[in-house]
N, C-alpha and C positions, 0 to 999 in steps of 0.2 A: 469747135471742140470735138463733137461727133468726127467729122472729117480727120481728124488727128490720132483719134482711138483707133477710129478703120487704119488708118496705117500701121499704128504700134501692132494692131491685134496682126497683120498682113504679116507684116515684121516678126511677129511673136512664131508665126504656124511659119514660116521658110527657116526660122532658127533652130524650131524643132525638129523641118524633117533634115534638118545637118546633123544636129545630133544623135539623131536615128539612125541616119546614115553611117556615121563615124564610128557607132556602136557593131554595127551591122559588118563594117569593113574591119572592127577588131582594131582601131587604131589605140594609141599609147593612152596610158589614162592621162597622163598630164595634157594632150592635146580634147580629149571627149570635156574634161573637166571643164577648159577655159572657155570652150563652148556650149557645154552647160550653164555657168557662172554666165554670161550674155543670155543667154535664155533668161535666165533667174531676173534678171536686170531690167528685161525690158518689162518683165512682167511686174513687180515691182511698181514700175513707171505707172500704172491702174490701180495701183491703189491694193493688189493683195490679190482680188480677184478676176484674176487674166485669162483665165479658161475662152476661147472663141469660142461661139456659141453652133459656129459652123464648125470644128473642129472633128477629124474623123478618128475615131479611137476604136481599138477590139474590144469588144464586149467581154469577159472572161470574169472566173474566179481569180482568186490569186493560187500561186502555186501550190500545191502541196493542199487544197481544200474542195469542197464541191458542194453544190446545193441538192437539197433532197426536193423531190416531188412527194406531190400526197401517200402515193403507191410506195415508196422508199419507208416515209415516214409511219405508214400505218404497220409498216414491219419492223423499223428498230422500234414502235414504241410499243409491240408486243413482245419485242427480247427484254426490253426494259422493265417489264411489269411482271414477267417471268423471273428475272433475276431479285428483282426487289422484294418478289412473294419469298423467295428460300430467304433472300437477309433479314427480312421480320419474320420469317419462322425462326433463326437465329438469336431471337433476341435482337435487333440491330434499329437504333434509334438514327434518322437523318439528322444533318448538318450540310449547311453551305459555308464556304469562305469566298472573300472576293477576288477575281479572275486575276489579276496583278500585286506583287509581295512587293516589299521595300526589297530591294536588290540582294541588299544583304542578309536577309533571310533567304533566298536561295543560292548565294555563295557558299562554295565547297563542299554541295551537300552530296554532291553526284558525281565526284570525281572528274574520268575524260570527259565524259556525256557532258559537261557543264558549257562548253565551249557551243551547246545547242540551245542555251538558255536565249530568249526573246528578250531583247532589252529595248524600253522606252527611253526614248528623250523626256530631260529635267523638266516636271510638272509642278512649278511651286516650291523649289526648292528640294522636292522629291526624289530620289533615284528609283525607279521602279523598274521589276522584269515580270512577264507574264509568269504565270505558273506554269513549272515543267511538266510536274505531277500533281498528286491528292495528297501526299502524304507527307511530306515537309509542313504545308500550309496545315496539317492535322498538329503536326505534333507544335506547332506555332502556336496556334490554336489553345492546346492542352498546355502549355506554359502560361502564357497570357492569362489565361481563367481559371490556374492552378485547379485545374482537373485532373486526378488522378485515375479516374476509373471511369472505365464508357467502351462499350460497345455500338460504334456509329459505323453508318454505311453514307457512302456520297456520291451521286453521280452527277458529274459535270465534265465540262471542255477544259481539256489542255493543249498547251502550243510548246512546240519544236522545232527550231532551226536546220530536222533534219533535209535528208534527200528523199521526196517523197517517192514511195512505191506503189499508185493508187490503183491497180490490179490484186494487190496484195494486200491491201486495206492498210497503210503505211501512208499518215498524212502530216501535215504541219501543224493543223486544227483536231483534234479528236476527242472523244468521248474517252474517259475511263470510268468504271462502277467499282471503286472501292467497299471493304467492308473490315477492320481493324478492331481486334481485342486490343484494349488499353490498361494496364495493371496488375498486381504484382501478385503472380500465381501459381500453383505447383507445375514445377516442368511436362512441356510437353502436352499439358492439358488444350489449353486456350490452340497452340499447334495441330494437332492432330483435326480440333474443329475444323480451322479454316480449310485444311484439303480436303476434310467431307465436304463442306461450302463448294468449294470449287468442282466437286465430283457430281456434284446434286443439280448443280446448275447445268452442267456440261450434260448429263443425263436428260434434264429439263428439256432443253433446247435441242435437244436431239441432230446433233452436227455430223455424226460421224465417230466411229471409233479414236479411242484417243488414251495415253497415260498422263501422269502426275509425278514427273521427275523429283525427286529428294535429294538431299546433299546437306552440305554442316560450313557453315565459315567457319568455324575454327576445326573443322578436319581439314579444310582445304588450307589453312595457314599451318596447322600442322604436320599437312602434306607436303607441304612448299619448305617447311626447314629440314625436313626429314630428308627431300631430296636435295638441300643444298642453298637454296635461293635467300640469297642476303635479305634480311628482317624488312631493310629500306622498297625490296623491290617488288614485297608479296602484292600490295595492290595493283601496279604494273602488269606483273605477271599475270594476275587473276583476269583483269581485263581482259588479255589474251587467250586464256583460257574460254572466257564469256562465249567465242567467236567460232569453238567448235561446232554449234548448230548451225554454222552456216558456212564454215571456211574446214579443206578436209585437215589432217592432222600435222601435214609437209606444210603449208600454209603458215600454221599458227607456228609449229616449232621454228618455221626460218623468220619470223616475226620476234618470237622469245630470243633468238639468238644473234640476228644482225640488226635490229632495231632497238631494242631493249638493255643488248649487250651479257645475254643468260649463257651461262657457258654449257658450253654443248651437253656435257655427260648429264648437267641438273636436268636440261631439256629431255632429257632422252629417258631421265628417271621419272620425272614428270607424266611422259607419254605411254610410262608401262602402267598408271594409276590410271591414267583419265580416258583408257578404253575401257574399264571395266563398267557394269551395272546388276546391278539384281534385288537381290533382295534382303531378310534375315542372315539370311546363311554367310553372304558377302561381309556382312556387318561380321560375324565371328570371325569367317576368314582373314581381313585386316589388323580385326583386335588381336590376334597374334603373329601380326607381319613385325620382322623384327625393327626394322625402322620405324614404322608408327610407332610400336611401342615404348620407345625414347623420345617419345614427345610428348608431353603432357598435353596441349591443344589437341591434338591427334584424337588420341585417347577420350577426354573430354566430348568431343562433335563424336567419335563411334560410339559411345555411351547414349548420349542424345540420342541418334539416330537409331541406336535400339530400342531406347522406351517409344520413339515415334511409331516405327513403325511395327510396335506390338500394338498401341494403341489404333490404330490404322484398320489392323485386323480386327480389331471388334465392332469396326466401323465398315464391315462388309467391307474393305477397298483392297485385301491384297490383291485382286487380278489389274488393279487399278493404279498401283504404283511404283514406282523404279526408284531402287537406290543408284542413284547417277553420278560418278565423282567426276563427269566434265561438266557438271550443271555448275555454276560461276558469276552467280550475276553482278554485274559489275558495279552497283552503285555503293559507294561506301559507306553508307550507314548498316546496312545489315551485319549482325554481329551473331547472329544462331543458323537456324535451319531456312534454309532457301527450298522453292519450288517454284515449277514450272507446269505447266496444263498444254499439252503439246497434240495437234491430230492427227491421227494416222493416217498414213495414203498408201496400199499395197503399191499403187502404181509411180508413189509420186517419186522423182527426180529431184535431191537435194546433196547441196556438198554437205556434208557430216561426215564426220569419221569412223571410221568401222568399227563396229563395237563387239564386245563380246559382253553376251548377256548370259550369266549363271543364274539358270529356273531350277532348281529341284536338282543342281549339281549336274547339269548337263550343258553345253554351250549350246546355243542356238544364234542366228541369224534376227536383228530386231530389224522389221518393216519400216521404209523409210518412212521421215515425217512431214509434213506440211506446212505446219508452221504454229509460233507458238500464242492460245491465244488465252490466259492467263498464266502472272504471277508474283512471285510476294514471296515473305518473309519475316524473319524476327529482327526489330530493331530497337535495340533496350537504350540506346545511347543518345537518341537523338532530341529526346522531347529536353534532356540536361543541358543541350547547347543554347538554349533559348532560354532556361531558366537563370537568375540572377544569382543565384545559390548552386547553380547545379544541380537540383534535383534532378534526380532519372526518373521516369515513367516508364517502365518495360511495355516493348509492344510487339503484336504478330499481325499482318494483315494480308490480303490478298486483293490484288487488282486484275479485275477480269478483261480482257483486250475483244471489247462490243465492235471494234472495226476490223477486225479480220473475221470475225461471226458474224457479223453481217454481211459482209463480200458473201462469204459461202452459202448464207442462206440468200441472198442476192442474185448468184449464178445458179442457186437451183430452183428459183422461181422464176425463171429468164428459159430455164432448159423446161421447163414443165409447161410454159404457157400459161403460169396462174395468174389471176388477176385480183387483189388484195381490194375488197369494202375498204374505202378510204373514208367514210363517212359513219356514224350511228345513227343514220335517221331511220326511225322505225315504220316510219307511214308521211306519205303524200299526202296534201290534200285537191282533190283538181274537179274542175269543175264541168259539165259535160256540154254546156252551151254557154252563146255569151249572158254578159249581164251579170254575170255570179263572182265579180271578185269581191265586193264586199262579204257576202255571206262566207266565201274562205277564209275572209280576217277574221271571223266571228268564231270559224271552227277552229283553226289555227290556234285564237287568244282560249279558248276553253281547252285545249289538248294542253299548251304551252304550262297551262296551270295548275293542270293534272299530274304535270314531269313528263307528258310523252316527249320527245325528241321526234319534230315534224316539222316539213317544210313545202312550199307551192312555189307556183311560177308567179316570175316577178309582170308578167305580160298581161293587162286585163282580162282579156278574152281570147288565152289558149288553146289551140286544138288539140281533143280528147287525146288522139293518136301519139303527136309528141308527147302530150303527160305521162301517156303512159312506157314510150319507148324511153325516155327520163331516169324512168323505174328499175326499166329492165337493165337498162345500162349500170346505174348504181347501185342495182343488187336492193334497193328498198322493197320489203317483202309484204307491204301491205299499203291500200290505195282507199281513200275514202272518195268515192264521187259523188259530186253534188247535182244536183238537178232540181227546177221550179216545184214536179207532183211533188216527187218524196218529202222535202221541204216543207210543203204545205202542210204535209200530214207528220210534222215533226221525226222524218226519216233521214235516214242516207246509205250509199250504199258502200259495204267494205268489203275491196276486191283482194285476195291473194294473186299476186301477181304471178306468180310459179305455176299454180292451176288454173285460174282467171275464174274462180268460182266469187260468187258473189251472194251477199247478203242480207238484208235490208238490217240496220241497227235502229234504234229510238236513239236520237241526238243526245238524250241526255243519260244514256248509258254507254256511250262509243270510247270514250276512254277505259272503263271498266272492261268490255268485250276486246279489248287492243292487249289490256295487261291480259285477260283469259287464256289468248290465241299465244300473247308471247311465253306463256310457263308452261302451254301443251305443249310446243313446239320442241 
């Protein structure tokens, strides 16, 4: 029997490198297929599990993901703790939901984008797809438990079928830090919060200069029939629109016009709107543009975006926010005011379209940007499709984009040379001759019970020198050495490692003198 497996397995690995081969040479899929379907076969023939055990494979992530080391992790997990300090200053209570939706709770909810949804194979009779986002799975959530009111923050992983950009912090696996007012409130109030949210944090974390684009879905639907664009084709269009931060403005227009099918003159009326940006002032200047003013949507989103961005200003943000009419994000549930949290880069190289920015009635040139790493919006419509009644839940949220902020704090701890404490151990315990690992379990178990955060070498009998170069390495700022005298005399000694001053402590005060040293410090 043995003798027969070694064959199939021999059989199994020449099948494979065909297949590899075939893949490799770009052949048809119908021929890679039926020499897959033989691979499948022979393995099969074992019983399920055919893996050779010699078998040579690349070691890798899968596409579009990466794993973090201690150094990585001990940095997102201080962006994470910083963000989460401003959403409980907010009021913001957590929740989790589970990583994968029945399918059709994430059907239709995202427009083009959906085509990026992760779908699993039938588990049980199941249809299941990973979660694209936080925020479908929220308002899911808030139907199911007939919740009307909450103010909850969530951070977790989502997954993308996109094209990963992992320079650009653009992956298939990632992190987003939601934070969503839920319930039904005076205009504009619950809004205005969430771009302080997102200004506080951006502040916080201190990245680099940056704005808070603004915009209105239904100025932008009322900008699109003012200029022409059939009712059926607004979210189309918008999509296109979406593509201005990254495609210039010849781009999008020959997209709206020979893919779409948008006749030239709407495009064209389109492109004299969606180079504008500013501020107040903009908002007057439209509310008596004479085509806006024959739309009622129109009118409506300029409205909004006046009380927005009065309330803005008491929120210390006008140097901090842009009324933007190319801002367009593309998923379809948002039904009010959209934003974006974008950083600036004097230097940086991006396709964008030229824009003309009205500050104080003057035009200026806006510095290009780098890329966008929160945002969010109002979505009053969505928590009704999940309910059985239709109830709506009015909502506003914002999602902060932790993987492009981490790339940048990433590359500037990479340019600086720093080296991040991956650990909280507050003190060693090491011993200065042999013979002493028990008495380090003894100090160890009386620190451990204290709450200090301490650790030794897992080695018997240590050399002093490595214990202490241990230290140095991971930044541990304090050293208890043990030795037979001091022992005796119910002592030890506690070294700062930065100065190498030392101290003799009574054993049975060395936790107390640990906390002393840690609150001078």
């Amino acid at each position: 029997m043995s003798d027969t497996r070694e064959q199939i397995l021999e059989q199994i690995k020449v099948q494979g490198d065909l297949v590899r081969q075939l893949k490799a040479a770009k052949e048809s899929k119908e021929k890679i297929d039926e020499q897959v379907a033989r691979l499948l076969a022979l393995k099969a023939t074992l019983g399920g599990d055919a893996a050779p055990t010699n078998q040579k494979f690349t070691l890798k992530t899968p596409k579009g993901t990466r794993d973090y080391g201690p150094q990585q992790m001990t940095l997102r997990q201080g962006v994470l703790d910083k963000i989460v300090q401003v959403f409980k200053r907010h009021g913001g209570e957590a929740i989790d939901t589970p990583v994968f939706e029945l399918k059709e709770v994430l059907t239709g909810k995202y427009g083009e984008d959906s085509k990026l949804i992760y779908d699993l194979k039938d588990q049980g009779g199941e249809i299941l797809s990973m979660r694209y986002d936080l925020t479908v799975p929220l308002a899911r959530y808030l139907a199911m438990n007939k919740i009307s009111s909450i103010k909850r923050y969530h951070i977790a992983k989502v997954y993308r079928r996109d094209n990963p950009a992992m320079t650009k912090g653009r992956y298939r696996e990632f992190y987003q830090c939601d934070f969503d007012i839920a319930g039904t409130y005076d205009p504009m109030l619950p809004d205005a919060e969430c771009v302080k949210i997102v200004s506080e944090i951006l502040d916080t974390l201190d990245i680099g200069d940056y704005v808070i684009k603004l915009n209105h879905r239904q100025l932008l639907d009322g900008m699109f029939q003012a200029c022409g664009v059939p009712a059926d084709s607004f979210r189309t269009i918008c999509s296109a629109v979406d593509k201005l931060d990254k495609s210039p403005w010849a781009d999008v227009r020959k997209e709206m016009v020979e893919e779409k099918g948008l006749d030239e003159a709407a495009a064209d009326r389109i492109g004299e709107y969606v180079r504008l940006s500013g501020g107040a002032e903009l908002v007057e200047q439209l509310l008596v543009d004479e085509k806006l003013k024959a739309v009622p949507n129109a009118v409506k989103g300029l409205e909004g975006m006046k009380l927005l961005l009065k309330y803005c200003s008491i929120f210390g943000l006008d140097k901090r926010v842009s009324f933007d009419l190319s801002l367009a994000r593309g998923l379809d549930y948002y039904t009010g005011v959209i934003y974006e949290g974008v950083l600036k880069g004097e230097s940086a190289t991006v396709a964008s379209p030229a824009k003309t920015s009205q500050q104080n009635g003057e035009q200026t040139n806006e510095p290009a940007t780098v890329g966008s790493v929160a945002g969010g919006g109002r979505y009053d419509n969505l928590v009704g499709m999940f309910d059985p009644r239709g109830k709506a839940v009015p909502c506003v949220g914002v999602s902060i984009g932790v993987e492009r902020i981490f790339s940048v704090l990433e590359a500037r701890a990479a340019a600086s040379g720093l080296k991040l404490r991956t650990s909280d151990v507050e003190v060693y315990v090491a011993s200065a001759h042999k013979g002493l690992h028990e008495a380090r379990l003894k100090v160890l178990n009386l620190l451990w019970d204290a709450g200090v955060k301490a650790e030794h070498s897992y080695k018997l009998n240590p050399k002093l020198l490595v214990q202490l170069q241990h230290c140095e390495e991971h930044q541990i700022p304090l050293v208890v050495v043990l030795g037979d005298a001091e022992l005796a005399q119910g002592l030890v000694k506690l070294r700062e490692v930065t100065t190498r001053a030392e101290t003799n402590v009574k054993l049975e005060d060395l936790a107390a003198e640990i906390r002393r040293r840690q609150q001078s410090a």
